[in-house]
N, C-alpha and C positions, 0 to 999 in steps of 0.2 A: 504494500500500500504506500504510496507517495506521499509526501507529507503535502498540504496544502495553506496555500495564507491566509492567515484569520479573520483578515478584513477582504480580503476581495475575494477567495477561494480558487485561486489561480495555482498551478505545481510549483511546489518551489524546487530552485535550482542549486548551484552554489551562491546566488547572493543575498539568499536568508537571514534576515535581521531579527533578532528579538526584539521584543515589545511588551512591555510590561501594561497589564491588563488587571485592574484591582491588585489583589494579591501572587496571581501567576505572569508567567513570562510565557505569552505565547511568538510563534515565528510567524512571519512577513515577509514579503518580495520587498525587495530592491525598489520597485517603483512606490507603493506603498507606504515606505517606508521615509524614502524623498520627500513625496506630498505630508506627512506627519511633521517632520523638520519643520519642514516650509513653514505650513501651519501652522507649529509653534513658535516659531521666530515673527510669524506676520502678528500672531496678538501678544506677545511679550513686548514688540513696539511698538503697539498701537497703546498700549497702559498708562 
């Protein structure tokens, strides 16, 4: 069984990121994971 991303549900590959989700660490694409950055970076400077 493939592991898949927790937010999009896409196979992941080798650029598998974790993500911490309440108390677990679940795994993420590479793109996914980009777009969360992002995200966090766009409302820590918008504060």
């Amino acid at each position: 069984m493939e592991l898949r991303c927790y937010l999009c549900d896409e196979e992941l590959g080798k650029d598998a990121k974790p993500f911490k989700v309440g108390m677990k660490e679940e795994m993420i694409c590479g793109e996914c994971y980009t777009k969360t950055v992002n995200r966090r970076k766009a409302l820590d400077g918008s504060a």
